[in-house]
C-alpha positions, 0 to 999 in steps of 0.5 A, spaced: 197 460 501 199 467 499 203 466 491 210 469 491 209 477 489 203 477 492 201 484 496 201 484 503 194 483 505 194 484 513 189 479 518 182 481 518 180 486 522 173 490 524 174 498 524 169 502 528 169 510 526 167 515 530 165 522 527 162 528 529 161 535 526 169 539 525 172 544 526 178 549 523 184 547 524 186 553 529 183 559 532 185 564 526 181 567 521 184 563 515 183 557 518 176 559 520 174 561 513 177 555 510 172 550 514 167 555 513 167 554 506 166 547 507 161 546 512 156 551 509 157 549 502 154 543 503 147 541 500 145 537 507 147 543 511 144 550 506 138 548 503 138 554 498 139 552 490 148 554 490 148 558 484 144 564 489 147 562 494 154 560 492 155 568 491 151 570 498 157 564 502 163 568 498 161 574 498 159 577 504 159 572 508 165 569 507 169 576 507 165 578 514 164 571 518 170 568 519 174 573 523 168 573 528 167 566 529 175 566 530 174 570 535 170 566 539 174 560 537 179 563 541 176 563 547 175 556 548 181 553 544 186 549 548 194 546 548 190 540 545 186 544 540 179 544 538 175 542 544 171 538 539 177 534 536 181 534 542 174 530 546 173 525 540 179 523 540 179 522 548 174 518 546 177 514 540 182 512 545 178 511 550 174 506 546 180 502 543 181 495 545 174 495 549 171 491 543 177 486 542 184 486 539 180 486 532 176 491 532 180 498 531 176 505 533 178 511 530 175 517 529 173 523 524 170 529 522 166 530 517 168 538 516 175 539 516 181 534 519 181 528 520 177 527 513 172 521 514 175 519 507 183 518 510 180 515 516 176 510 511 182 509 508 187 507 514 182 503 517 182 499 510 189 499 510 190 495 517 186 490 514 178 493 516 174 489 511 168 491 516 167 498 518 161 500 523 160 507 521 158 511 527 156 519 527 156 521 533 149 525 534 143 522 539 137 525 535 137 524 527 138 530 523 138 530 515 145 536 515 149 531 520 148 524 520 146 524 514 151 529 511 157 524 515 154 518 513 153 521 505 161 523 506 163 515 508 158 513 502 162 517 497 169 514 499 166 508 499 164 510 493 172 510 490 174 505 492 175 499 488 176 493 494 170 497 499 169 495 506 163 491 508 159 498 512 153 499 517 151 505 520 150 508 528 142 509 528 140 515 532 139 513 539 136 519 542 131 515 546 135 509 548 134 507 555 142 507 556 143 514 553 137 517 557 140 514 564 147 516 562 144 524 561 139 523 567 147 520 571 151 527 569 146 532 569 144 530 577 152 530 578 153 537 575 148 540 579 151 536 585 157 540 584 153 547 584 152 552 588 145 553 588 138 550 586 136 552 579 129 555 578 128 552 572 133 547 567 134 549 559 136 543 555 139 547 548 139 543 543 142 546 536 137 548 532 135 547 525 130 552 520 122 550 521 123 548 514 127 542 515 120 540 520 115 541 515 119 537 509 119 530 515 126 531 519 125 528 525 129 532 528 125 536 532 120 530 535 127 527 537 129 532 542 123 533 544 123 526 546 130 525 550 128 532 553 121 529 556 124 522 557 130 526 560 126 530 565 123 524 567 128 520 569 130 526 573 124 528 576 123 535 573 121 539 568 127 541 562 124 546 558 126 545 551 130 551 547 134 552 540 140 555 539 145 557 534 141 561 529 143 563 522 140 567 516 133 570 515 129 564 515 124 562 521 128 557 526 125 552 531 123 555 536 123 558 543 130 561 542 136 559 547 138 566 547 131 570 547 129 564 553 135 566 556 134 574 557 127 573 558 127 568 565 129 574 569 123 578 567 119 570 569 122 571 576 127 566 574 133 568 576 138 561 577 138 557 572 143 551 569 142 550 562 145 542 559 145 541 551 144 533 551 144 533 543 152 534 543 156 529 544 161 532 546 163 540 547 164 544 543 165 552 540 156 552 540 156 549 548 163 553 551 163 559 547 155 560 546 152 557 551 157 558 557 159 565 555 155 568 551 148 565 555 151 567 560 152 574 559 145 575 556 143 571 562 146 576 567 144 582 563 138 581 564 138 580 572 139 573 572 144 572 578 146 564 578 148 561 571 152 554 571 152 550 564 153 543 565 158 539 561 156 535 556 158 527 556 164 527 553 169 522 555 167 521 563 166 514 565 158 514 564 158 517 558 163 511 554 160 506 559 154 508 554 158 509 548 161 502 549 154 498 550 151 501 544 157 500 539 157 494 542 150 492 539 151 495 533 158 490 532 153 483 533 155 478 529 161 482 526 165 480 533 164 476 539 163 480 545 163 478 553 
């Protein structure tokens, strides 16, 4: 029995929090610098000493750089706003009640709004003594999942009563993500017109650096690509985009792979990014556009960028089996 003045304590309840990377809050320059000051001052994401870098990020790069990325925000922002948030939030929805009326999923981006401290705290308030933490990223990578999951720990880490935690593994080779990604991709060349010559996979890219201090990111996208091209039944050749600053990245290159097809008598191709979860400015606006120019001025004639997994149906059918093993034990499920 609860005494008499006691604070109101709500039923127990488990909360699953999706998280992915962010996005400004509109496609103008001041919401951009904004979240760029926030992205790349994270010591996960630029691994150079702040106080050398720190004066590079406001001076130069802060003064020039959001104008620019706000422009290519434009371009694919929609009424709902950010493609990212407005598709994570899909599959918030999409995934409420699928684990029972006491698990509540919510979602958040480790950049910008929704913060993961508010969303920590309103799951908490709605009686989640239990919180499965899942950054929505396939392959492993220090500067994502593990800077969502740093962010999660620093709330925790003010809380005087915490939630009980677990986190989402990288599930890059998981059987059930594998055949959801084999799924969309043999519908996505369904709906073209034309038979690719040969078919990118474009995983975001990350500087070499990260590969020789032990990051498994590089060998995990290498994995989903082979197993995916497997499962296909046709070669996916690799490629990494989304470079930035004078360091060496992984590599061969999305763009520089993209203008030299045509030189290789590959004139169509179809390009899938299996590392997103969810399209965004670098799938919409990099690939989808500008890969496409870069293509196409180079000779190419047939570009078609397939989607991501998104919301569709394979894509949370996926997402539901593999949360729901994550919740075993916490909750019992069908």
């Amino acid at each position: 029995m609860i005494p008499a003045g006691h604070p109101p304590i709500p039923p127990a309840k488990v909360g699953v929090l999706l998280i992915n990377l962010g996005t400004p809050d509109g496609a103008d320059a001041r919401a951009v610098k904004r979240y760029l000051g926030e992205f790349l001052s994270d010591r996960r994401v630029v691994e150079i000493p702040q106080i050398v870098w720190q004066p590079i990020l406001r001076g130069i790069i802060l003064t020039t750089r959001p104008k620019k990325s706000a422009h290519a925000y434009s371009q694919v922002w929609t009424d709902a706003g950010s493609p990212l948030a407005a598709i994570t939030a899909q599959q918030s929805a999409a995934l409420q009640g699928a684990f029972g009326d006491g698990v509540i999923v919510d979602w958040a981006m480790r950049y910008g709004n929704p913060a993961i401290a508010d969303r920590i705290a309103a799951l908490k308030s709605q009686g989640c003594e239990r919180i499965l933490l899942a950054p929505l990223y396939p392959q492993y990578c220090a500067a994502t999942t593990a800077t969502a999951n740093d962010k999660a720990f620093a709330a925790l880490a003010a809380m005087r009563w915490q939630p009980a935690v677990r986190t989402l593994p990288p599930y890059h080779d998981d059987p059930l993500y594998i055949d959801a990604l084999r799924q969309s991709v043999e519908a996505g060349l369904q709906a073209i017109d034309f038979e690719p010559d040969i078919l990118l996979a474009s995983f975001h890219g990350m500087p070499q650096r990260t590969l020789e201090l032990g990051d498994p990111y590089h060998c995990h996208c290498r994995k989903t690509a082979r197993l995916l091209g497997a499962a296909l039944g046709r070669e996916l050749r690799v490629t990494f985009q989304s470079r930035f600053g004078r360091a060496k990245w992984l590599e061969p290159a999305t763009d520089t792979t993209l203008e030299a097809l045509p030189g290789e008598g590959k004139r169509k191709v179809a390009i899938v990014a299996p590392g997103f979860s969810a399209d965004c400015l670098e799938t919409l606006e990099e690939l989808s556009i500008r890969g496409r120019e870069s293509f196409e001025g180079a000779g190419g004639t047939h570009f078609a960028y397939l989607p991501c997994l998104n919301s569709s149906d394979v894509g949370m059918a996926m997402l539901r089996s593999i949360l729901s093993r994550e919740l075993a034990g916490w909750v019992s499920l069908p």
